[in-house]
N, C-alpha and C positions, 0 to 999 in steps of 0.2 A: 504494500500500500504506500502510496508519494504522500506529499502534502502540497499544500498550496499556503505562499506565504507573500503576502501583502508587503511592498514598500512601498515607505510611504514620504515623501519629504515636508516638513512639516517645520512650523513655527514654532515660539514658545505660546503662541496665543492660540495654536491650534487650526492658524491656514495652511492647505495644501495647494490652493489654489496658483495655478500658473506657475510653476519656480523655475522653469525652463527659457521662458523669453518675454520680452513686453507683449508679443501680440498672442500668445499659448493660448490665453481664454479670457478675454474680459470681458465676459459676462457679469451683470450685476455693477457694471461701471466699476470692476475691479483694476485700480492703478496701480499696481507694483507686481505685474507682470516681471518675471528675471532676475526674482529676489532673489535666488540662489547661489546664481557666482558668486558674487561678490565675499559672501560668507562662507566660499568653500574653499579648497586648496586640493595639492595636489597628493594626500595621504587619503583624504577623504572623495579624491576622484576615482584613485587606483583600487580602493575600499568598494565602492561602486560598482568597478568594471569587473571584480572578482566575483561579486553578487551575480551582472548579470551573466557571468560565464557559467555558472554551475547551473542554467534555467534549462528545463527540457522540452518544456512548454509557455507559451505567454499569456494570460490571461487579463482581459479587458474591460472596461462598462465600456456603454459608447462614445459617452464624449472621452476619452482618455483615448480611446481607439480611432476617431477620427484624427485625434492629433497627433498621433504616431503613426498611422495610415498617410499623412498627409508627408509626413518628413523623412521615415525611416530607410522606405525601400529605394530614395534617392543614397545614401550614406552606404560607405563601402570601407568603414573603420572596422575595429574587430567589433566596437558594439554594435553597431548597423551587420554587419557580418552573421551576428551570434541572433540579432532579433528578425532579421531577414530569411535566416534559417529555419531556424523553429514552427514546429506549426502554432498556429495564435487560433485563441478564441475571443469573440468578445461577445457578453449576453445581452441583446437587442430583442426589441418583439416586432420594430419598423424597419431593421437594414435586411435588404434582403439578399442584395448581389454585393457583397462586400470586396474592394476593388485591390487590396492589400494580398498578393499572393500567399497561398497555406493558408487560407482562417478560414475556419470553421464556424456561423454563425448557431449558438446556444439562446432557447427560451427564458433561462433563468437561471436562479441562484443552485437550485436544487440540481441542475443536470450538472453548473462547474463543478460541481462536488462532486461528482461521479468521474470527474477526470481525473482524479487522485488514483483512478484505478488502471491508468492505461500509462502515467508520465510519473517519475520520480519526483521530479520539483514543478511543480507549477509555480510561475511568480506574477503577480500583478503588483502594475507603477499606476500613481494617482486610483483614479476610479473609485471614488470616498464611496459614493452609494451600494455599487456592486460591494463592497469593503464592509458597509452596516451590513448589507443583506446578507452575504456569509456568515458574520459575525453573529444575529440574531436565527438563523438558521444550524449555529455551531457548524458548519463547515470551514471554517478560516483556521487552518494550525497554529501557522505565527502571524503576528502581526509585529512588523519590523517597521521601527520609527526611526530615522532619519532629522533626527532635532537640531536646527539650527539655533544659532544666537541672534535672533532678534523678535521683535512683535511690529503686526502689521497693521491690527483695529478693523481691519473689515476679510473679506471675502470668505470662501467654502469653508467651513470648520467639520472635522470628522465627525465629530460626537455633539454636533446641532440637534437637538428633542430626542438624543440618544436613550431609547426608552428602558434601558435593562440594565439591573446593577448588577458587575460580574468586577471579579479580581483578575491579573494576570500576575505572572511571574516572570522572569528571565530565564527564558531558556539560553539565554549565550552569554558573557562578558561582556558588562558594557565597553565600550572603545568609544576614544575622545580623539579629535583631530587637532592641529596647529589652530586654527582659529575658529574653534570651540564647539565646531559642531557635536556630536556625538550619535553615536548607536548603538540602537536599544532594541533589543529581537526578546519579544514578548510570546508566550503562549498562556492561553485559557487557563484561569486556574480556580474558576466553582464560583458560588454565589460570592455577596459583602459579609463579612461577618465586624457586629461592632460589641466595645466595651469602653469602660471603666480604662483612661490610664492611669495608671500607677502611681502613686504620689511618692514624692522620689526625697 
């Protein structure tokens, strides 16, 4: 059995949105489009490109898949190599001839889950919604966070009317980069449980 593990680049405020380039997604008159660079470096890129090397499959929502559809199969690095490769899914109920060579168009949350049964890693970038729907579904193994060092005040937040209180744990050592980012590879770990701290 594979798993499927969500990365994710992320704020401290909790935006995913865009961190690839100004024009990625500005939906919602989102302005800081390309927050990424600037906050990243080149320990935290190689970090990255070793991630997407171990993917056996790619897994997508739709907006996250038009904009990878839109850039990837032009690029002929080892990541465009390695995401060009792979067969890719992305769960849609509208695309129907999807133009990206190898993908697979999936009904739902319920079938990516079933791809756990055919590909060692499945990975999905961005696609915060496909990302809840697994999550409240329990099909998401890890959810790997990508935390940068700043806050943005507006666009997508993952855990927006996040209906379900659940723990995680660390399944890997966190790792810190030169300018600050960090990650943080989480798996499910059962309901909230609360108490009494300790008076110390």
């Amino acid at each position: 059995m594979g798993i499927i593990v969500a990365n994710l680049f992320i704020t401290l405020d909790g935006v995913y949105q865009a961190p690839g380039g100004r024009e990625e997604d500005p939906e919602g008159g989102f302005a800081y489009g390309g927050w990424q660079a600037p906050v990243s470096d080149d320990e935290a890129g190689a970090a990255i490109g070793e991630e997407i090397g171990r993917i056996d499959a790619l897994l997508l929502g739709r907006k996250t898949y038009d904009i990878f559809a839109a850039y990837w199969p032009h690029q002929t690095d080892e990541i465009g190599n390695t995401l060009n490769r792979v067969p890719k899914f992305v769960v849609s109920d509208t695309l129907t001839a999807p133009g990206w060579e190898g993908t697979t168009v999936l009904p739902d949350a319920e079938a990516a889950g079933r791809l756990r049964e055919e590909h060692g890693e499945v990975h999905m970038f961005g696609s915060g919604v496909l990302i809840r729907s697994l999550l409240e579904a329990d099909l998401l193994d890890r959810l790997h966070l990508w935390l940068y060092p700043l806050t943005l005040g507006q666009g997508k937040r993952l855990f927006d009317a996040w209906p379900i209180a659940t723990t995680f744990r660390l399944a890997e050592p966190a790792r810190s980069f030169p300018k600050g980012a960090v990650s943080l590879v989480y798996e499910r770990a059962g309901g909230v449980e609360t108490r009494d701290m300790a008076a110390s």
